[in-house]
C-alpha positions as a LaTeX table, in Angstrom:
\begin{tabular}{lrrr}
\hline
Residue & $x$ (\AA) & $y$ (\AA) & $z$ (\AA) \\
\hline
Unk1 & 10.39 & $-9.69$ & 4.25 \\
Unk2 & 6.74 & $-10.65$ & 4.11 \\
Unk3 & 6.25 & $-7.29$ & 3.02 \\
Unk4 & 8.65 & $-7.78$ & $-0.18$ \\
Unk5 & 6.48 & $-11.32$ & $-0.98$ \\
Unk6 & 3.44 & $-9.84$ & $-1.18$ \\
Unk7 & 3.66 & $-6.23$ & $-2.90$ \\
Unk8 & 4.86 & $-6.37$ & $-6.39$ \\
Unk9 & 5.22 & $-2.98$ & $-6.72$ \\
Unk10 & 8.27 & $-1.07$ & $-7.30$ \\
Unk11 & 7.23 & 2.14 & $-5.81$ \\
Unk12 & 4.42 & 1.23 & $-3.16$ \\
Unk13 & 4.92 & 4.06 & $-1.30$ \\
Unk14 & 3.25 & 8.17 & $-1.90$ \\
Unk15 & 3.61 & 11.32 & $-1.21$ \\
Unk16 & 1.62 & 14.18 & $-2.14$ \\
Unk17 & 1.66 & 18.05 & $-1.85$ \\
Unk18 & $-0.83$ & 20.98 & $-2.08$ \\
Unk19 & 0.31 & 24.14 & $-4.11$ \\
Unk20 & $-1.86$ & 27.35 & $-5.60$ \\
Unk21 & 0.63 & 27.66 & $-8.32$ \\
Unk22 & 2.72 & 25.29 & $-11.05$ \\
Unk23 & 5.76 & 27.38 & $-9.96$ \\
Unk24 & 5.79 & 26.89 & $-6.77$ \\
Unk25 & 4.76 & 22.63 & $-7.03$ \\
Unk26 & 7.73 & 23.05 & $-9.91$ \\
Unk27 & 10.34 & 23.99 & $-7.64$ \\
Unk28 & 9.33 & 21.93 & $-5.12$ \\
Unk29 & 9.90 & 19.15 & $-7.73$ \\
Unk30 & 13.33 & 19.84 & $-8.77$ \\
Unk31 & 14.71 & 20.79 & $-5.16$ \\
Unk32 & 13.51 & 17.43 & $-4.74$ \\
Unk33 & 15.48 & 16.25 & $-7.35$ \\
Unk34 & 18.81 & 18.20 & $-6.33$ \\
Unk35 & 18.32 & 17.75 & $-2.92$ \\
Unk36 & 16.97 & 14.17 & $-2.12$ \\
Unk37 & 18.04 & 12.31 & $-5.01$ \\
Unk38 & 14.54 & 11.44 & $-6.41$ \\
Unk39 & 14.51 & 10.61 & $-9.84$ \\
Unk40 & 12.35 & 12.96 & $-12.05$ \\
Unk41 & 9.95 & 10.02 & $-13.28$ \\
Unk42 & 9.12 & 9.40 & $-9.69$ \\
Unk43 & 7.44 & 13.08 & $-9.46$ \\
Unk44 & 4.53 & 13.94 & $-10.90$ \\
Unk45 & 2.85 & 17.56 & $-10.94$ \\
Unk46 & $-0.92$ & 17.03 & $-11.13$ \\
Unk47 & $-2.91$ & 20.14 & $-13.03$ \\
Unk48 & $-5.96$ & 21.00 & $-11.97$ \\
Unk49 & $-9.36$ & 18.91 & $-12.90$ \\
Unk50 & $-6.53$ & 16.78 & $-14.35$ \\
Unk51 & $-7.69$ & 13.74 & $-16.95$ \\
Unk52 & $-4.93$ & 11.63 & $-16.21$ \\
Unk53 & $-5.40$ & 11.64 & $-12.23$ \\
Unk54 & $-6.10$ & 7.90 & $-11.97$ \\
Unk55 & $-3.40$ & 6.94 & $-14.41$ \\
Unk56 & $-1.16$ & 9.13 & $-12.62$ \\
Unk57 & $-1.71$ & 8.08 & $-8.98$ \\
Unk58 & $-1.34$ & 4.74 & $-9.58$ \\
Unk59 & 1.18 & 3.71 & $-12.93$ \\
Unk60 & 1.82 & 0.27 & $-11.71$ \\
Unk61 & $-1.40$ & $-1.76$ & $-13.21$ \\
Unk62 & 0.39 & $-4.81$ & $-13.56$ \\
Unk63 & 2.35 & $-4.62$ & $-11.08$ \\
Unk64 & $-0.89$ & $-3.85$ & $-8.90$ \\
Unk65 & $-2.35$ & $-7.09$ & $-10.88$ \\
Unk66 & 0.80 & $-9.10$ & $-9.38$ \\
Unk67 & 0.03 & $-7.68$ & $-5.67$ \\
Unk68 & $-3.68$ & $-8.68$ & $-5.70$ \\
Unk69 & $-2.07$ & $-12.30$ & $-6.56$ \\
Unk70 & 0.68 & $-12.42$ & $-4.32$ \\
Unk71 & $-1.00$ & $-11.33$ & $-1.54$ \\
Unk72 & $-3.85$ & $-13.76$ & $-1.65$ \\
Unk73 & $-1.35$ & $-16.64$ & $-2.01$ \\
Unk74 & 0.89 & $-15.78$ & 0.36 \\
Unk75 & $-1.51$ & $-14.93$ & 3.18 \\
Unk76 & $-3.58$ & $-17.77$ & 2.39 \\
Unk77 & $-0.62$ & $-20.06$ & 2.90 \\
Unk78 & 0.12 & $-18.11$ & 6.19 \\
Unk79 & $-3.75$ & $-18.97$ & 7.26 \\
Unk80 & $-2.64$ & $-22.57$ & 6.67 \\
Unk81 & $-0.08$ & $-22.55$ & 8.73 \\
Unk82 & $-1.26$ & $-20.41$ & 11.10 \\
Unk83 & $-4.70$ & $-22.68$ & 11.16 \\
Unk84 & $-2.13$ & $-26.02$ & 11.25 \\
Unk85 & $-0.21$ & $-24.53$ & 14.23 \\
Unk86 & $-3.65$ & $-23.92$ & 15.96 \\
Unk87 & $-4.73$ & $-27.90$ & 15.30 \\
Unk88 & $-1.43$ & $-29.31$ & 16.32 \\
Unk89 & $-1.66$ & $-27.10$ & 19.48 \\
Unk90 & $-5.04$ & $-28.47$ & 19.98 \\
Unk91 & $-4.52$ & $-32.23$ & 19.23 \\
Unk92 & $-1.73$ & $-31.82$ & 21.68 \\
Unk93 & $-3.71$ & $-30.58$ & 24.96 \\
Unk94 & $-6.37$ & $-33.20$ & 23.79 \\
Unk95 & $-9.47$ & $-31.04$ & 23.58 \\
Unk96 & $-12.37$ & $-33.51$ & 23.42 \\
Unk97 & $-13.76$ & $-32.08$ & 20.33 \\
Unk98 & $-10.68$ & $-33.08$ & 18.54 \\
Unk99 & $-9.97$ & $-36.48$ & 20.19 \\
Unk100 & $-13.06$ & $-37.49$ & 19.20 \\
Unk101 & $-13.15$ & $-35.97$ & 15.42 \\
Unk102 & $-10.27$ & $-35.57$ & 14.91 \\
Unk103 & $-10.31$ & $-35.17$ & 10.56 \\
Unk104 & $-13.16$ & $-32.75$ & 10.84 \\
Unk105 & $-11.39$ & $-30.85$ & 13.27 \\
Unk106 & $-8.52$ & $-30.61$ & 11.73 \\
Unk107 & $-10.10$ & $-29.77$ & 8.49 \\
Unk108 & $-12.35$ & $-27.13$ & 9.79 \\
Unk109 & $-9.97$ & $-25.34$ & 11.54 \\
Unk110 & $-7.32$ & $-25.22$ & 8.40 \\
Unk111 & $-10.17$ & $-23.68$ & 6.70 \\
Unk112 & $-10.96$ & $-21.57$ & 8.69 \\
Unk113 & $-6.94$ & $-20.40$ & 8.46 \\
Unk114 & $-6.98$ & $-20.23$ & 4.82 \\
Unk115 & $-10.05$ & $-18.19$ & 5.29 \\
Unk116 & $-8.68$ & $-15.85$ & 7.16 \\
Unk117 & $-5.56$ & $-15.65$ & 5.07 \\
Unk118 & $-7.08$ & $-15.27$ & 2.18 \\
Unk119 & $-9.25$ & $-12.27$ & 3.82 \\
Unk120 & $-6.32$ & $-10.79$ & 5.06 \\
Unk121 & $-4.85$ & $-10.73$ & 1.75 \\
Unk122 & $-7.75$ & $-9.23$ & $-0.29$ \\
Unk123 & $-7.56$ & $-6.04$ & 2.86 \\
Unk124 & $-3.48$ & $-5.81$ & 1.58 \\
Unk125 & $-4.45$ & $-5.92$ & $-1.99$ \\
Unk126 & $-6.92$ & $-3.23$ & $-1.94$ \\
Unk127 & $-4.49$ & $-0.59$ & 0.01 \\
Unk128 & $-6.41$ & 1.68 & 2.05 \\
Unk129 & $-3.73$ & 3.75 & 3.12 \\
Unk130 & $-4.03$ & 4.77 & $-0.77$ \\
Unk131 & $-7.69$ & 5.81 & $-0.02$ \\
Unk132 & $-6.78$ & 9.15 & 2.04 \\
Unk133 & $-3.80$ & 9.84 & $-0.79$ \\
Unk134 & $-6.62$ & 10.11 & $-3.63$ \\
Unk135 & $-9.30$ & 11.94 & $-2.01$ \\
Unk136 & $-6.83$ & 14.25 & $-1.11$ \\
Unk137 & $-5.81$ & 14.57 & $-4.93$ \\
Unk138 & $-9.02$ & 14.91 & $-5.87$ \\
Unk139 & $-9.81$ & 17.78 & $-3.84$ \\
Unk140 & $-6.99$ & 19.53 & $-4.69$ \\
Unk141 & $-7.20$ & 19.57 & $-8.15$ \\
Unk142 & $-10.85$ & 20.07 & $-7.94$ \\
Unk143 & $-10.38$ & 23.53 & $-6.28$ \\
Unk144 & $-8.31$ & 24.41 & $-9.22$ \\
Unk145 & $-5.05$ & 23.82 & $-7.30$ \\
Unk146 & $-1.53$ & 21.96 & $-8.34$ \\
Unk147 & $-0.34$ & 18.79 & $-6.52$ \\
Unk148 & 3.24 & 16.89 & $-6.43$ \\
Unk149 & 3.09 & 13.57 & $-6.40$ \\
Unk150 & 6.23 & 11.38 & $-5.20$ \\
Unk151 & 6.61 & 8.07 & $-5.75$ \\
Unk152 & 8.62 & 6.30 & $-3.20$ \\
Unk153 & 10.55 & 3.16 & $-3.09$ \\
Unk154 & 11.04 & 2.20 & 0.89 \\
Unk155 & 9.80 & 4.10 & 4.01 \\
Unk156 & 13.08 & 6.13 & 4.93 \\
Unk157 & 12.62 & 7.64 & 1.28 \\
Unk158 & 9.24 & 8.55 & 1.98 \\
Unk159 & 9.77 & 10.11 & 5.34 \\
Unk160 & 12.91 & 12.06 & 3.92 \\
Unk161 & 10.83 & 13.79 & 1.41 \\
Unk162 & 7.74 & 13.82 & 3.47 \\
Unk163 & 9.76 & 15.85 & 5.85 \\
Unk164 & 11.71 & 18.10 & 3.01 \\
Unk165 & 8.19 & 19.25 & 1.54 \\
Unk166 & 6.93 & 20.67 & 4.50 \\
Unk167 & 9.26 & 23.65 & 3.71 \\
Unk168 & 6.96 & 24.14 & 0.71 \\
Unk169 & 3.55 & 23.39 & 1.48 \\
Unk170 & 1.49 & 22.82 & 4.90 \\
Unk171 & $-0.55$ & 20.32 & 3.16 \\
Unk172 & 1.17 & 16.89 & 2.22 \\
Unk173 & $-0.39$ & 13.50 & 2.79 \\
Unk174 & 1.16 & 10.18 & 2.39 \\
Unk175 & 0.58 & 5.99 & 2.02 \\
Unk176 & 1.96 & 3.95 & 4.50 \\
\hline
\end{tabular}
C-alpha cells in the first residue's frame, strides 16, 4: 500500500533483453505478446546507438514528476510519525533530557523524523534499481546490439516475463 502512495507511475517496473539481431529481439516481442499478454506499447525494441534511449527507458516524465512529490510527502509524514512515536515513547519512560526540556525535545526529535523521511523519500524518488537497467542499455546498444525493453505493471508481471525471456536471450536485467 505504501508502495501505491508514493510511486505515481503506471508501469514502475523493467525488463530488458540482449539480442545480436532485430529478428530475433522481434520475436521475442510478439511471443511476448501472444504468450504473456503484454500489450505491444509496453515493449520497446531499442536499435543500436539509439537517439531516443532516454526517452525510451523512462516515458513517464510526469508521472516521474508526481513520484519525486509523493514520495517526499509521504515519507516525510512517516518521519513525523515515526519521530512522534519515538518522543511519546520517551516522555513516557521519563528520560531526564526530556523531563526537563521537554518542547525542545520534542521538537528536535520530530525533526529529526521529518529529516529522515524526507531523506528516505528523495533515495525512492531517484530509483536506483533503474541505475543497473540503463547502463545495461547503454552497453548494449553501444556494441551495436538490439535490446527489448518491457514495461511492467506489478512484480508477478515482471517475473513472468523475466522468466519467459530467458528462452531467448542469456542476458536480461530488471528494476525491482
Amino acid at each position: 500500500m505504501l508502495k501505491q502512495a508514493v510511486i505515481a507511475e503506471k508501469y514502475p517496473g523493467k525488463v530488458g533483453a540482449a539480442f545480436d539481431s532485430v529478428e530475433k529481439a522481434e520475436l521475442a516481442a510478439d511471443k511476448l505478446e501472444e504468450e504473456i499478454g503484454i500489450r505491444f506499447e509496453n515493449i520497446e525494441i531499442l536499435k543500436p546507438k539509439d537517439r531516443a534511449l532516454e526517452k525510451k527507458l523512462e516515458p513517464e516524465g510526469e508521472e516521474i514528476k508526481n513520484t519525486i512529490i509523493r514520495s517526499h510527502v509521504t515519507m516525510g509524514l512517516v518521519g513525523l510519525v515515526a519521530g512522534g512515536g519515538v518522543v511519546t515513547w520517551m516522555h513516557q519512560t521519563q528520560i531526564p533530557m526530556v523531563v526537563f526540556s521537554p518542547y525542545y525535545t520534542t521538537f528536535i526529535v520530530l525533526a529529526l523524523g521529518l529529516v529522515g523521511g524526507l531523506l528516505l523519500g528523495g533515495l525512492i524518488s531517484l530509483r536506483p534499481d533503474h541505475d543497473r537497467l540503463i547502463n545495461f542499455s547503454r552497453d548494449v546498444t553501444n556494441q551495436r546490439r538490439w535490446m527489448l525493453l518491457v514495461h511492467v505493471k506489478t512484480m508477478e508481471q515482471k517475473k513472468k516475463v523475466k522468466t519467459y525471456l530467458h528462452g531467448f536471450s542469456d542476458e536480461i536485467v530488471a528494476t525491482l
